[in-house]
C-alpha positions in Angstrom: 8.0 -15.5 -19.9 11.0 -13.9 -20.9 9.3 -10.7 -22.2 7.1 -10.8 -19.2 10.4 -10.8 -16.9 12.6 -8.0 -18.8 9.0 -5.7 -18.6 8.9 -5.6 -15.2 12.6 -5.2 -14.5 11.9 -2.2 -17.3 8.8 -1.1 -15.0 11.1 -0.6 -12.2 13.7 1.0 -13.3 11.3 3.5 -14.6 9.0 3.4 -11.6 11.8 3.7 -8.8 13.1 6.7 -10.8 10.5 8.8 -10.9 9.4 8.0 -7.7 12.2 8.7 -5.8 13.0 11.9 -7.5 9.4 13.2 -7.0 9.6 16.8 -4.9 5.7 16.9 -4.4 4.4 15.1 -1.3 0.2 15.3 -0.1 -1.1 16.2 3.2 -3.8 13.9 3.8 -7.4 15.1 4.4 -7.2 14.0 8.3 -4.2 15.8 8.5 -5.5 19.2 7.2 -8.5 18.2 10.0 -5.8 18.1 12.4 -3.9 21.1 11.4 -7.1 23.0 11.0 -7.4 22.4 15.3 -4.0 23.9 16.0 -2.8 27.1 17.1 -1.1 29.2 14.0 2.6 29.2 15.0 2.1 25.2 16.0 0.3 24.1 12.6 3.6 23.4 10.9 5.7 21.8 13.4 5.1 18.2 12.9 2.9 17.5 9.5 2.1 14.5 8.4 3.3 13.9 4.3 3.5 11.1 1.9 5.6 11.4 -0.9 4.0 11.2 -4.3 5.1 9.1 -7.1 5.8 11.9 -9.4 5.8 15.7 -9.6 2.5 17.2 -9.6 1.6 20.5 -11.5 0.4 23.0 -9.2 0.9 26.2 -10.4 3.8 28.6 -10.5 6.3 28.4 -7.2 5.9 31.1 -4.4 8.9 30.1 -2.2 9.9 31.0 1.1 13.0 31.3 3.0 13.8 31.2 6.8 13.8 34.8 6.2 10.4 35.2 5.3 8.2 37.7 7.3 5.3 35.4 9.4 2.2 36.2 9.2 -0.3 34.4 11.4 -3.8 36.4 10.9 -4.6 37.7 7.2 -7.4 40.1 6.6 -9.8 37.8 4.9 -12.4 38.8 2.4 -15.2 37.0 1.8 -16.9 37.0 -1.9 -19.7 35.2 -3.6 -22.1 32.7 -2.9 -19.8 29.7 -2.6 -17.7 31.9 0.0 -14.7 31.4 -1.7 -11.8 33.4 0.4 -9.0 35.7 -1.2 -6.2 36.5 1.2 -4.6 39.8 1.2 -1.7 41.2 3.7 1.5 43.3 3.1 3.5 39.9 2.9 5.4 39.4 -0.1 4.2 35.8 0.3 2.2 36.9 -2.7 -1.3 35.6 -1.7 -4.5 37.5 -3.2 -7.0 36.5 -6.2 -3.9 35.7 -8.5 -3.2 33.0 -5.9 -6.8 31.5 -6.4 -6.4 28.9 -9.1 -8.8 26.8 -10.5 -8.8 23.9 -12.5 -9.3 20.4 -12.0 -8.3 17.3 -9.9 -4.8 16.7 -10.9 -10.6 -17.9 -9.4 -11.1 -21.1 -10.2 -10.8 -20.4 -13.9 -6.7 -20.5 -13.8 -6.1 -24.0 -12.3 -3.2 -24.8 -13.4 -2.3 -28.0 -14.1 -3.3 -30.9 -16.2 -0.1 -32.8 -14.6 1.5 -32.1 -11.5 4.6 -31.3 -13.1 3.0 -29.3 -15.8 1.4 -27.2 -12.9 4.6 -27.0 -10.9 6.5 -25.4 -14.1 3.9 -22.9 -14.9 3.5 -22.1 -11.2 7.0 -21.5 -10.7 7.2 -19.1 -13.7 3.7 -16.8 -12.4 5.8 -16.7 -9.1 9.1 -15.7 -10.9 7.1 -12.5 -12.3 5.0 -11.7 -8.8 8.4 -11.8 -7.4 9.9 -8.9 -9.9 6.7 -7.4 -9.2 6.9 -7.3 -5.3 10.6 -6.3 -5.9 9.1 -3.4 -7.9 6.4 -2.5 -5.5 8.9 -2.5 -2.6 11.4 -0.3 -3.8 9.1 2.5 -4.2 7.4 2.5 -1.6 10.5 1.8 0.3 12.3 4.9 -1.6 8.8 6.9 -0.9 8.9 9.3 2.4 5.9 8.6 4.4 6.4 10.5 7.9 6.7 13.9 9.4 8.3 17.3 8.6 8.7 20.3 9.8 7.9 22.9 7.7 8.4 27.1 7.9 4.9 28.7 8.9 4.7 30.7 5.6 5.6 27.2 3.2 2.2 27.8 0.6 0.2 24.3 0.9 -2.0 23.8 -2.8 -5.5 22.7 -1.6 -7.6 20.3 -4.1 -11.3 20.9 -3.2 -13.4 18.0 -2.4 -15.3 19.7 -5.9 -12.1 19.9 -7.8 -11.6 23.4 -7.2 -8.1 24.5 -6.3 -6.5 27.4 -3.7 -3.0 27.7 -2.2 -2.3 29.6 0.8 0.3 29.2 3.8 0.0 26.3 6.2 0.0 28.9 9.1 -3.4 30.1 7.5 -5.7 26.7 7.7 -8.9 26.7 9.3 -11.4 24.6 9.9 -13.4 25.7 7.4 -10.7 25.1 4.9 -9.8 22.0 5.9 -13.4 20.9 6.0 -13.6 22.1 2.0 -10.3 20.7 1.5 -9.9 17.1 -0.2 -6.0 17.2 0.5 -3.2 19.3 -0.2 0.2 19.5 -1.5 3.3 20.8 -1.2 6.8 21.0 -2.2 10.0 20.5 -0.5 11.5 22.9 -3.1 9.2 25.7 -1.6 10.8 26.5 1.5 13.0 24.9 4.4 12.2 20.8 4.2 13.1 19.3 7.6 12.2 14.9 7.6 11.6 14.4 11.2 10.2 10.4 10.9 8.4 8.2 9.4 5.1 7.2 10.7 4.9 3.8 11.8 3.3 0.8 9.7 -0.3 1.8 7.9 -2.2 -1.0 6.1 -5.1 1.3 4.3 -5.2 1.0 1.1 -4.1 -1.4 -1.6 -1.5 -4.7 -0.4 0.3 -7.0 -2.0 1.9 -10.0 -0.4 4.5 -12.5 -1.7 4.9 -15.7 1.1 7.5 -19.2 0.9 7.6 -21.8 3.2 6.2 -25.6 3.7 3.2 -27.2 3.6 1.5 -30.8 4.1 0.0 -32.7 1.5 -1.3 -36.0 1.2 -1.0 -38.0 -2.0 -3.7 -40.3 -3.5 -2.0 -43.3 -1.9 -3.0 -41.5 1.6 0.8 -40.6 2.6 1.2 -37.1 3.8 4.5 -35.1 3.8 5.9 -31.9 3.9 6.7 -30.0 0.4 7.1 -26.1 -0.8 3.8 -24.1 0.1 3.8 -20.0 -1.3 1.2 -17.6 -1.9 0.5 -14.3 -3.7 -2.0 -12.0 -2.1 -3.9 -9.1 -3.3 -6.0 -6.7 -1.0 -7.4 -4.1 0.2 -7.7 -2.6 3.7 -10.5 0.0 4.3 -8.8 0.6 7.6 -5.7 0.0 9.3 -6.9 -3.1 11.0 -9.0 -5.1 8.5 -8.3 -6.1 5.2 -10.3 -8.4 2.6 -7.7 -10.2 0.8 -7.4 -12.4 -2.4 -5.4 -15.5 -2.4 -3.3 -17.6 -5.0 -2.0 -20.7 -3.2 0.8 -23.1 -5.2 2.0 -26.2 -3.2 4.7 -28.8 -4.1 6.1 -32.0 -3.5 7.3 -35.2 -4.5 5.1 -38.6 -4.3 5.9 -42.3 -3.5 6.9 -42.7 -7.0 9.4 -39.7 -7.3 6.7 -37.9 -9.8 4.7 -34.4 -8.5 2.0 -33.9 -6.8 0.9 -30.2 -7.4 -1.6 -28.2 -5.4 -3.6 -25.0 -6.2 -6.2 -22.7 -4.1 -8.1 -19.9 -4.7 -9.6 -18.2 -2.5 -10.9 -14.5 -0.8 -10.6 -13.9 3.0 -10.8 -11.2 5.4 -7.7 -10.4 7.6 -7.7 -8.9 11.1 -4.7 -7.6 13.0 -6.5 -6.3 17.0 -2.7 -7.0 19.0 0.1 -4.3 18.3 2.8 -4.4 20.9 5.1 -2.6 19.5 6.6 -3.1 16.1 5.0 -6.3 16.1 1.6 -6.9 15.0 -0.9 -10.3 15.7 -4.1 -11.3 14.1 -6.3 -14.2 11.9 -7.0 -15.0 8.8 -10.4 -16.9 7.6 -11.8 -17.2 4.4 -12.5 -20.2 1.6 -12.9 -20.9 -2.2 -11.5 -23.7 -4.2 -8.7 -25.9 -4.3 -7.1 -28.0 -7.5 -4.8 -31.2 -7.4 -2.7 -32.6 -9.6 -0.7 -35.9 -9.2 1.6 -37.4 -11.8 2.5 -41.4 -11.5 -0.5 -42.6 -8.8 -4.0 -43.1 -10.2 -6.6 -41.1 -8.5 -4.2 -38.1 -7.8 -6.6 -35.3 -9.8 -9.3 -33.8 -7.6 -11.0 -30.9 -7.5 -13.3 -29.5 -4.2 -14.0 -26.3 -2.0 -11.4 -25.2 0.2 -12.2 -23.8 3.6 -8.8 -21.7 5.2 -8.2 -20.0 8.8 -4.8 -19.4 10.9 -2.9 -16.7 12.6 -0.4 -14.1 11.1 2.9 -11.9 13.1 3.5 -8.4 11.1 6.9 -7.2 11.7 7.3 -3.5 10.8 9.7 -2.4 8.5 8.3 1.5 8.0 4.9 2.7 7.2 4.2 0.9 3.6 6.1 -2.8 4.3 6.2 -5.4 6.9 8.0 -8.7 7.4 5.1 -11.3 7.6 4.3 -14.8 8.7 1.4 -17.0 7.9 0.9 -20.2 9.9 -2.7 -21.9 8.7 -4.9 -24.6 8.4 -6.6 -25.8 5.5 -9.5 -28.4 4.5 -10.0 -29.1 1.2 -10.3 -33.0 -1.0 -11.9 -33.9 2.5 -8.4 -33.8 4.5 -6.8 -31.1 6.9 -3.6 -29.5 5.6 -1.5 -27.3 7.4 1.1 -24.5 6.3 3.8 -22.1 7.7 5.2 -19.6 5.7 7.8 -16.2 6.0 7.1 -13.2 3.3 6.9 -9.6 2.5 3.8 -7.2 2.7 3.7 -3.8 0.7 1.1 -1.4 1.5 
C-alpha cells in the first residue's frame, strides 16, 4: 500500500505539471457551431476554451500581434472533389496551400471482508489511495482553464476534421461550412493576444469521480441499530449535463455490543439526475441497486450477504466548471432492513 501511495503522489506531481503548463486549449465542436452563426468582427469576442492537459503538435506557429492587419472576407478558392478550401489575401497572416496540413487526429467480486475488522482495514487503505487519487484529479482540473477568452480576430484556430484531416485558418474566417466539417479546434495562447474573461459555470459531461464521508445506520445481528462512518467512491459518466449513470463502492463502519466491528460493503450502479439549478446550487436523486456484504466480528449470525436496493437526494455546490461540493443524503434496503445515510464530498468532472 505503500508503493501504491508514493505512485500516485508521483502521478501528480507529474500530472499537475504538465497540465498546468500546457499553452494549447480546444474549442469545442458546439462552439465552432456557434462561432460559425456570428458576424466576422464578433466571432472572437467571447470563445468558449478548455485547457488541454498538455501541449499539442500542430504545426509551425503563425502568430499575431495587436498590430496585425484584419481581414474579415478572404478570396476563397474552391478545389477538388472533397471541396477542400485554400485561403489566399495580401495578409501576411500567411494563409494559402502551405497552411493546409494534413495528418492525423492528434462488483460483487471485491467484498471485502472475511471479518469485520479485516474488511474495515483493507477498506480504509482502498480509501487512503481513492483519496490521493481525487486529490490528483482535482488539482488538474482545478489548475485547468475552462471558460471564456477573448481572442484578436486574426489568432489562427487548427481545425481537426471530423475525418482526421487537418486545416488552420483565422477565427474571423469560420463558416458554417467549416464548422460543420470541423470535429474541434485548437489554439494557442502563445499565438496572439490571450485575454481569460471567465470560467464557465459547473459542466457534468463527461467522465466523474466522487469521494463522499459521513455517517450511516447499521443494525447488528443482535438487532441494535446505531450510527457509525458511512463513505463512498463513485465512478461515472454523464452523457449530458443533467444525467449521469454512476458506479458505487459503499464502505460502512461501526462498533457492536461487544466493542468488535461490524463492517458493511455495497456495490452497486445507479443513474443520477440533477432538474433544479438555482444558482450555484444544484438539486436532484439518486436510484439505483446491486449488492451489499456484511461482516460482523464477536456476535454469531453477523455475516450476510443480499441485494441492495438505493435512492435519496443530492445538493451540488459549484466550485468552477469541472468540481462541485456535494452531499448525499439516502436510503438503503438491503439484509431485509432500511438504512439510512448522510454524507459531505467532492465531485470532479
Amino acid at each position: 500500500m505503500g508503493r501504491m501511495r508514493l505512485l500516485a503522489v508521483g502521478l501528480a506531481t507529474s500530472v499537475l505539471v504538465t497540465g498546468c503548463a500546457s499553452s494549447t486549449y480546444k474549442i469545442p465542436g458546439k462552439e465552432l457551431e456557434r462561432i460559425a452563426t456570428l458576424a466576422p468582427e464578433q466571432k472572437s469576442a467571447h470563445v468558449r476554451v478548455q485547457q488541454e492537459l498538455d501541449d499539442t503538435d500542430v504545426g509551425p506557429p503563425q502568430p499575431v500581434t495587436a498590430q496585425t492587419q484584419i481581414i474579415f472576407f478572404p478570396q476563397i478558392n474552391v478545389y477538388g472533389t472533397h471541396r477542400r478550401r485554400y485561403y489566399t489575401t495580401s495578409s501576411s497572416w500567411g494563409t494559402g496551400p502551405s497552411s493546409h496540413v494534413r495528418g492525423g487526429s492528434s462488483g460483487g467480486g471485491l467484498k471485502l471482508g472475511g471479518g469485520g475488522g479485516d474488511g474495515k482495514g483493507a477498506a480504509i487503505a482502498v480509501l487512503v489511495v481513492a483519496a490521493v487519487a481525487l486529490i490528483v484529479v482535482a488539482g488538474v482540473e482545478g489548475s485547468r482553464f475552462d471558460g471564456y477568452t477573448n481572442l484578436h480576430p486574426m489568432h489562427p484556430v487548427y481545425l481537426v476534421g471530423k475525418d482526421g484531416e487537418r486545416v488552420v485558418m483565422p477565427i474571423a474566417w469560420i463558416d458554417q461550412q467549416t464548422a460543420e466539417w470541423a470535429d474541434y479546434g485548437l489554439v494557442r495562447r502563445t499565438d496572439g493576444p490571450w485575454n481569460e474573461l471567465e470560467r464557465a459555470p459547473l459542466d457534468r459531461e463527461g467522465w466523474n469521480y466522487s469521494l463522499f464521508g459521513g455517517v450511516g445506520t447499521f443494525e447488528s445481528a443482535d438487532g441494535s441499530k446505531a450510527l457509525g462512518t458511512a463513505t463512498t467512491i463513485q465512478l461515472g459518466y454523464f452523457p449530458v449535463h443533467p444525467i449521469g449513470i454512476v458506479g458505487s463502492i459503499f464502505f460502512g463502519w461501526r462498533d457492536n455490543a461487544v466493542e468488535q466491528t461490524l463492517f458493511e460493503s455495497r456495490y452497486t450502479l445507479e443513474v443520477q439526475g440533477y432538474p433544479v439549478h438555482v444558482g450555484p446550487l444544484q438539486a436532484g436523486l439518486y436510484g439505483g441497486g446491486g449488492a451489499a456484504y456484511r461482516f460482523e466480528d464477536g456476535i454469531a449470525g453477523g455475516n450476510s450477504g443480499s441485494t441492495a436496493l438505493i435512492g435519496g437526494g443530492m445538493l451540488q455546490l459549484d466550485v468552477n466548471t469541472r468540481i462541485a461540493i456535494s452531499a448525499r443524503f439516502g436510503l438503503t434496503y438491503a439484509h431485509s432492513e432500511r438504512m439510512s445515510d448522510a454524507m459531505l464530498g467532492i465531485s470532479v468532472y
